[in-house]
C-alpha positions as CSV (number, residue, x, y, z in Angstrom):
1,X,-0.7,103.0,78.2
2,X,-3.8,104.3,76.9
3,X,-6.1,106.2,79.7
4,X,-8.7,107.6,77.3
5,X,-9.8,105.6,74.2
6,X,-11.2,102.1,75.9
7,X,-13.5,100.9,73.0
8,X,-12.4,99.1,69.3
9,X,-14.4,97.5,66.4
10,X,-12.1,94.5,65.7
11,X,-13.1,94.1,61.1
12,X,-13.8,89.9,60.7
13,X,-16.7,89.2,58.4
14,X,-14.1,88.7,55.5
15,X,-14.3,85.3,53.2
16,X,-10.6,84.9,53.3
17,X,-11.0,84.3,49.5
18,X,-7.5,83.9,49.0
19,X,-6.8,81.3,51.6
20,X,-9.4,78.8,50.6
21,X,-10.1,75.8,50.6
22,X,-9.3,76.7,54.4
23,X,-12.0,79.1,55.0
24,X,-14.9,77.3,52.9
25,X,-16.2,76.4,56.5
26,X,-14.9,78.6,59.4
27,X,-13.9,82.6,58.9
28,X,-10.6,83.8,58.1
29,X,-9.4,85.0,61.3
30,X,-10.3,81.7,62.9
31,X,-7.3,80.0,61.0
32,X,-4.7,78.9,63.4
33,X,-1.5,80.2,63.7
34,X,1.0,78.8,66.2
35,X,-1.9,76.5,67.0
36,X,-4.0,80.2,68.0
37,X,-7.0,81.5,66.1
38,X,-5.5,84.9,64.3
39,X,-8.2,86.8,66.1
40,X,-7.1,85.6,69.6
41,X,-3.6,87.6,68.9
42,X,-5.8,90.9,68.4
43,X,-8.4,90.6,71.1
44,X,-5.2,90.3,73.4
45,X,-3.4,92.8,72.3
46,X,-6.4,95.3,72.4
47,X,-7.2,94.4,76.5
48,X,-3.7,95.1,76.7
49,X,-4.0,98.5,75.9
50,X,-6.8,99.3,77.9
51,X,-9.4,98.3,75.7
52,X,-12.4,97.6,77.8
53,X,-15.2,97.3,75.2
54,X,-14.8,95.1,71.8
55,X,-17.1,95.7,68.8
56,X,-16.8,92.6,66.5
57,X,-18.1,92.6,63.1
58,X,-18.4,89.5,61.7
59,X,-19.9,87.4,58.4
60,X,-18.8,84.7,56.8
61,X,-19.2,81.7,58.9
62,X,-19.7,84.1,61.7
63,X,-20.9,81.7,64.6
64,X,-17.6,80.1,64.3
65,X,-16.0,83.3,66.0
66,X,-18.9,84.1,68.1
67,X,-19.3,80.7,69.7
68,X,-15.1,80.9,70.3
69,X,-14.8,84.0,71.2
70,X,-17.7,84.0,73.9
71,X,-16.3,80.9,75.3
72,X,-12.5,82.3,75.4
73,X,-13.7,85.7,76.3
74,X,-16.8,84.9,79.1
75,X,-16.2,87.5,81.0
76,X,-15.0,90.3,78.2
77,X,-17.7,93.2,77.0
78,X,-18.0,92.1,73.3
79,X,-20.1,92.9,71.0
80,X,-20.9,90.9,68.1
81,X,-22.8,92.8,65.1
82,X,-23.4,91.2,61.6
83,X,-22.2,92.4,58.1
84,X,-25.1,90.5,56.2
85,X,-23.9,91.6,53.0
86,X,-19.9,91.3,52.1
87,X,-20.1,94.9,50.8
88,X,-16.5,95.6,51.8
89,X,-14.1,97.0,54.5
90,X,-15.7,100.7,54.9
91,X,-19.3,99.1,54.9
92,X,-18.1,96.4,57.9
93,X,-17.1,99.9,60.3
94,X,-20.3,101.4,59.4
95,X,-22.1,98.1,60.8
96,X,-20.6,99.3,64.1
97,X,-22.6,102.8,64.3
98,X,-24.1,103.2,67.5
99,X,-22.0,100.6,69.0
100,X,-19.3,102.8,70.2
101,X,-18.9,106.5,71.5
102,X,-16.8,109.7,70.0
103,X,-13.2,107.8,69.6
104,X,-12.3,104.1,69.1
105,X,-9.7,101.7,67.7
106,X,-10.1,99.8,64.5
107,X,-8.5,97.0,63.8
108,X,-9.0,94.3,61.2
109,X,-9.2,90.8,62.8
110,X,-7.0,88.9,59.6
111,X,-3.4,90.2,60.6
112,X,-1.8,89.4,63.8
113,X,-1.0,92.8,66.1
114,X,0.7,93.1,69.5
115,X,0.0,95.4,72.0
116,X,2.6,98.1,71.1
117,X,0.9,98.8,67.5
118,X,-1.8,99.9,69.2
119,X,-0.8,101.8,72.0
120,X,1.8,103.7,69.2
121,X,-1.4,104.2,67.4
122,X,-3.4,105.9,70.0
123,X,-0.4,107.8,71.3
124,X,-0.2,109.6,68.2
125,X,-3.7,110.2,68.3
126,X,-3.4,111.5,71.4
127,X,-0.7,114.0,71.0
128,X,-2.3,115.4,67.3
129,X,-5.2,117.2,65.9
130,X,-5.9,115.1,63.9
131,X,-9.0,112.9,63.0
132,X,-7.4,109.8,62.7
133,X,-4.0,107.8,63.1
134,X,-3.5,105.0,60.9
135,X,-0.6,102.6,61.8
136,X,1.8,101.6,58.9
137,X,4.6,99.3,58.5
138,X,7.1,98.6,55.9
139,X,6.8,95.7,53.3
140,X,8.4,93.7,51.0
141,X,5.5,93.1,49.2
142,X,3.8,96.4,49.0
143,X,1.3,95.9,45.8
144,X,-0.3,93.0,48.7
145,X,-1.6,95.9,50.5
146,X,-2.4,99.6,50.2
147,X,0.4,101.5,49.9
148,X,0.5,104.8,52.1
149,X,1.7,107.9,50.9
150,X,2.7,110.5,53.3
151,X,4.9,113.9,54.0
152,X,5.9,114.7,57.5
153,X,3.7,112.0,59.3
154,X,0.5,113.5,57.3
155,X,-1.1,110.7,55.3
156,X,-2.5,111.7,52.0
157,X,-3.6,109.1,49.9
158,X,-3.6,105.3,50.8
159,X,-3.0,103.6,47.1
160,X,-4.8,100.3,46.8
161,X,-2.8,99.4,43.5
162,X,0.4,100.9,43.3
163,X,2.8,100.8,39.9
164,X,5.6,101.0,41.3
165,X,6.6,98.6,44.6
166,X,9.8,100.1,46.2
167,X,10.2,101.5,49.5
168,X,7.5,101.5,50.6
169,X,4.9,101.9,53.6
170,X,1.6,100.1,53.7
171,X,-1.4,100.3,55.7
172,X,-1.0,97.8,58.5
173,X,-4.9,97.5,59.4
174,X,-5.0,99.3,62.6
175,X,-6.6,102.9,63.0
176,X,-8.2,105.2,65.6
177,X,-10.7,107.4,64.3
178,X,-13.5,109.4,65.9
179,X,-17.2,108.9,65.3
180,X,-17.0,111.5,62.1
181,X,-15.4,108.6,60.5
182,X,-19.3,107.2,59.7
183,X,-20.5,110.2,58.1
184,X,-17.0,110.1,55.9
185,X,-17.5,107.0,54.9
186,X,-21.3,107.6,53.9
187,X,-19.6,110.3,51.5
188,X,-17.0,107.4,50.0
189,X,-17.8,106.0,47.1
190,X,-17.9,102.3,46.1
191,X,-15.1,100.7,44.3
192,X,-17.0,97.5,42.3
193,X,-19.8,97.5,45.0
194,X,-17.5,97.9,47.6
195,X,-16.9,100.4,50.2
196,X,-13.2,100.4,51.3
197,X,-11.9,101.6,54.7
198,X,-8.8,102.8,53.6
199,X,-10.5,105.1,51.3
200,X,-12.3,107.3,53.9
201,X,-9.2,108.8,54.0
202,X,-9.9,111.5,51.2
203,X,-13.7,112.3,52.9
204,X,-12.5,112.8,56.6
205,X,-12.8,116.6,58.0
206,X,-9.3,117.2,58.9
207,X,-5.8,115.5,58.1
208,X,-5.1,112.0,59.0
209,X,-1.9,111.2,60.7
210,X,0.3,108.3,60.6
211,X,3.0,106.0,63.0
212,X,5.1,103.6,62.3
213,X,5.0,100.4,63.9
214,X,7.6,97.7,62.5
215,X,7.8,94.7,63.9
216,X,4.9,93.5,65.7
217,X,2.6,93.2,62.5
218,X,2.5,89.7,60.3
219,X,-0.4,89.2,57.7
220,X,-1.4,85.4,57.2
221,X,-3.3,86.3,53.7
222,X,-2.3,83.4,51.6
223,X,-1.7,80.1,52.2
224,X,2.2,80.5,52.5
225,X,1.8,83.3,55.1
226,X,-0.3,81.1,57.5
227,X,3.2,79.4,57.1
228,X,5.8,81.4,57.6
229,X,3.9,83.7,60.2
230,X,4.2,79.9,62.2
231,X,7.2,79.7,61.4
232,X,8.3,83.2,62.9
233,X,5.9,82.7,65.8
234,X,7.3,79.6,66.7
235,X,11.0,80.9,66.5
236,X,10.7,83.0,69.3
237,X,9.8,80.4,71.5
238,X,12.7,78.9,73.2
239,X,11.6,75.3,73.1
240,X,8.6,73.2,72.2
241,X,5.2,73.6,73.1
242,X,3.9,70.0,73.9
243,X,0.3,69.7,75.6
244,X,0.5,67.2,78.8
245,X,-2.5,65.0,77.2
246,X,-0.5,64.4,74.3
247,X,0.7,60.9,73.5
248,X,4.7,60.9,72.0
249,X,5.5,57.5,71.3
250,X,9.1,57.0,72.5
251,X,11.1,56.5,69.5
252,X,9.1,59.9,67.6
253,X,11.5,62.8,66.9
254,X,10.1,66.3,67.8
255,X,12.3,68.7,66.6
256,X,12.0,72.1,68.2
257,X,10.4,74.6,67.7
258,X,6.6,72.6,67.4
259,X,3.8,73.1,69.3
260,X,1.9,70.0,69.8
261,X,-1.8,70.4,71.0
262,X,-3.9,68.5,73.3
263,X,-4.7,64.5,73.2
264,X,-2.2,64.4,70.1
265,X,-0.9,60.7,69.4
266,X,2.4,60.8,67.5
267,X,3.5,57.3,66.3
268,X,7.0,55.1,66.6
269,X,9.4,56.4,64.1
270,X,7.1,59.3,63.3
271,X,9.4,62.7,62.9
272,X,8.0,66.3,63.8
273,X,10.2,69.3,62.4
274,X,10.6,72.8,62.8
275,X,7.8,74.7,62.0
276,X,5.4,72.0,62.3
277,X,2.0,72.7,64.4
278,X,-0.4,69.7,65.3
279,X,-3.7,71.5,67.0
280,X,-5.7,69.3,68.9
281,X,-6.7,65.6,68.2
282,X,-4.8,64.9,65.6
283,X,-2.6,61.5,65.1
284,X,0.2,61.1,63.0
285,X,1.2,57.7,61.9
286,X,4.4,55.6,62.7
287,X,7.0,56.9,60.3
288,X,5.4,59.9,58.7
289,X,7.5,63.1,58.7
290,X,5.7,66.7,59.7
291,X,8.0,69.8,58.3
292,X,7.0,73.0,58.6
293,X,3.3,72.1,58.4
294,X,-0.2,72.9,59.9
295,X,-2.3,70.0,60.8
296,X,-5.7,71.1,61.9
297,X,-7.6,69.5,64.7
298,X,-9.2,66.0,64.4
299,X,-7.0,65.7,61.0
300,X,-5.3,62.0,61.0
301,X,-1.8,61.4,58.9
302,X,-1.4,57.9,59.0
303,X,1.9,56.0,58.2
304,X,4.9,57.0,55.5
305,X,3.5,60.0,55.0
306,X,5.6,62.8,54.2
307,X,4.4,66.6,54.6
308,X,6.3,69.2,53.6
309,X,5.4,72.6,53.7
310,X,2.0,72.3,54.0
311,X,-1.6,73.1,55.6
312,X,-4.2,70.1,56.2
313,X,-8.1,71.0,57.1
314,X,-9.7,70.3,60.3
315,X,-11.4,66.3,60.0
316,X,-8.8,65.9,57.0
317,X,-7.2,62.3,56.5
318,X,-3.9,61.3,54.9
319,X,-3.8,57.6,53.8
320,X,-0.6,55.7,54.2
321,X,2.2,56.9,52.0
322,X,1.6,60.2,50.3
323,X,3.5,62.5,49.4
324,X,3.7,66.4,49.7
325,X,7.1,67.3,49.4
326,X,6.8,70.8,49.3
327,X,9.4,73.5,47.8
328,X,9.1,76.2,45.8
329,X,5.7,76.8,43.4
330,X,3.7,79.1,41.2
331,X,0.3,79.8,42.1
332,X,-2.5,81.0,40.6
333,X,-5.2,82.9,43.4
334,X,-8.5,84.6,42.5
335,X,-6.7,84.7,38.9
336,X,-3.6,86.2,39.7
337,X,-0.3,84.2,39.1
338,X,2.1,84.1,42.3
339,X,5.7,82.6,41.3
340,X,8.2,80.8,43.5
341,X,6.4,80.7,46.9
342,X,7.7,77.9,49.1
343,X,4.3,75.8,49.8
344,X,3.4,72.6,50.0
345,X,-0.6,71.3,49.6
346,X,-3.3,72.7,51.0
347,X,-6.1,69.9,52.2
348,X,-9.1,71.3,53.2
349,X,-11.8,70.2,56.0
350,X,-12.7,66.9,56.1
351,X,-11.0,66.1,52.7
352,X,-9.6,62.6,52.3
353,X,-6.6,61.8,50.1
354,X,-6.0,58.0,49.3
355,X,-3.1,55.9,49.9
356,X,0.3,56.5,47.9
357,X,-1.3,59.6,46.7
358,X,1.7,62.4,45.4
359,X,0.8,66.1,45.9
360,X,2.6,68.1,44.0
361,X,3.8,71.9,45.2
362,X,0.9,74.4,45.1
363,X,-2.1,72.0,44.8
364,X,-4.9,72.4,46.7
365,X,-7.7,69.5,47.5
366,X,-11.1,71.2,48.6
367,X,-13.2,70.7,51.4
368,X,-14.9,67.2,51.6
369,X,-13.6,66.2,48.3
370,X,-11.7,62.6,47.5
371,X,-8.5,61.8,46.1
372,X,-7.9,58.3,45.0
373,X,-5.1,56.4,45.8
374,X,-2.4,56.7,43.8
375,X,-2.9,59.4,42.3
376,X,-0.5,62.4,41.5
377,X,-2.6,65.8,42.1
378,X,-1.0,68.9,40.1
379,X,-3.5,72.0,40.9
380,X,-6.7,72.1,42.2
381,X,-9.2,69.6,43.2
382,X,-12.7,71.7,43.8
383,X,-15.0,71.2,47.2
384,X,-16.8,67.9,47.4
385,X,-15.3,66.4,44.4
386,X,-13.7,63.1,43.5
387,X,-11.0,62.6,41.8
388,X,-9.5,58.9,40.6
389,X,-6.8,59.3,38.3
């Protein structure tokens, strides 16, 4: 356990770019993930280290997190301080100055952590010289993230855009530094009129260690992450969450693992798979079938639906009979093309999609727009917009 560092700046005034249409109206680390707010699995895991004082530094959408996080948190000492300007992840920290005292735990408030990243982080803080500790995990996917390049536990350069993707180590988002870290990043220059974090590294005053912490780290940054970090959330439950207020009609099928939220009504014949997470409010009609899917709160699903692999908006509605049947897509995000990634549709808030509609792997309906019934949607339908045929 930690007995000295008891402050962090938790990093959440990100747009969440890539996982719109779902952030067009709350912040990225509010999306739900085994029916919790990302965010909720950070704060945690910091008071679980000793963490007695939060710096939060929020800015798109940012009353969202302040207005949940004051009413989950009363009785917590947070913080909240605005990043008016989206000016990237270094320029977030520096929002933070004067907030917190000589050493403090960073975190970013996008990637779900437990409790052991962080204490392994401060442990190897504690037991070095040096002027930082940043955590790093392995990955699969290393060109997602920046890739870390280190000799004997000595980081040297984190690389935001690495040729090569092999074996590597990538920054998993959680550092300690001490409070030299603001005039470093003062000295670290913008990258396309942003300031990154992860570049402070090179401007520090003494060497930067690292520690390895596999396992407890998952990164909901697209659409098919919110998904399978649900998916591996949920696994390690040994059953079914199901709230009490929740209405199951007799003859539904829940098939563990779900979670089911409160004052859900789940229809005759209606079929909940693995995977599948209904937050709170939200009705699905007699015979529709739920796999592996988000449905966000007040959303409605009415009959013969079928959902696959998928992610519907807060106050969305699916008419009778559509079709998402999920599998495997290619996906083009802030113009770069991802191949074979197992999604669905995304809906966004408060989007309706009309009866008998198809939705073909990969598409995406905006926020408050309208698709008309029986159409079949291949890629994107923009915010607001209707479309009929």
């Amino acid at each position: 356990m930690n007995d000295r560092i008891r402050e962090a700046v938790v990093l959440a005034a990100g747009e969440g770019r890539r996982l719109r249409p779902l952030t067009t109206f709350q912040p990225k680390p509010m999306l739900p993930v085994a029916n919790r707010p990302v965010v909720d699995f950070v704060i945690d895991a910091l008071f679980e280290c000793g963490i007695d004082h939060v710096v939060v530094v929020t800015g798109h959408r940012s009353e969202r997190l302040l207005t949940h996080l004051s009413a989950r948190y009363p009785d917590a000492n947070i913080d909240f301080v605005v990043q008016e300007s989206r000016l990237g992840s270094g320029h977030a920290l520096l929002q933070a100055e004067g907030y917190v005292g000589d050493t403090f735990v960073v975190c970013n408030g996008d990637n779900i952590i437990d409790a052991d990243i962080v204490s392994k982080a401060l442990e190897r803080f504690s037991v070095t010289d040096s002027v930082a500790t940043v955590a790093v995990a392995s990955s699969e996917t290393p060109e997602e993230y920046g890739v870390v390049v280190e000799d004997n536990g000595r980081i040297s350069d984190i690389d935001e855009h690495p040729v090569q993707n092999e074996g590597y180590l990538v920054n998993a988002g959680v550092y300690v530094f001490d409070s030299s870290v603001f005039d470093a990043l003062r000295r670290t220059p913008s990258h396309e009129g942003e300031t990154r974090l992860p570049d402070v590294v090179h401007y520090l005053d003494g060497y930067v260690s690292s520690v390895i912490v596999n396992g407890g780290w998952l990164d909901p940054s697209h659409p098919w992450g919110l998904l399978s970090v649900t998916e591996t959330l949920l696994a390690r439950l040994e059953t079914s969450s199901i709230s009490d207020s929740a209405r199951i009609h007799e003859r539904a099928i829940i098939e563990d693992p779900v979670v089911v939220g409160d004052d859900c009504d789940v229809g005759p014949g209606a079929v909940i798979g693995p995977g599948s997470c209904l937050q709170n409010n939200v009705c699905v009609g007699a015979n529709s079938v739920v796999e592996r899917s988000i449905i966000s709160t007040d959303a409605r699903v009415d009959t013969c639906v079928v959902l696959r692999d998928s992610v519907v908006g807060p106050g969305a509605h699916i008419a009778d009979g559509v079709v998402s049947p999920g599998g495997q897509a290619n996906v083009i995000i802030e113009g770069r093309l991802y191949t074979d990634r197992r999604l669905g549709s995304i809906v966004g808030d408060r989007a309706e999609v009309g009866a008998n509609v198809t939705l073909s792997p990969g598409s995406r309906v905006g926020a408050e727009a309208i698709v008309g019934a029986g159409t079949t949607l291949h890629g994107d339908v923009r915010e607001r917009v209707e479309v009929t045929h």
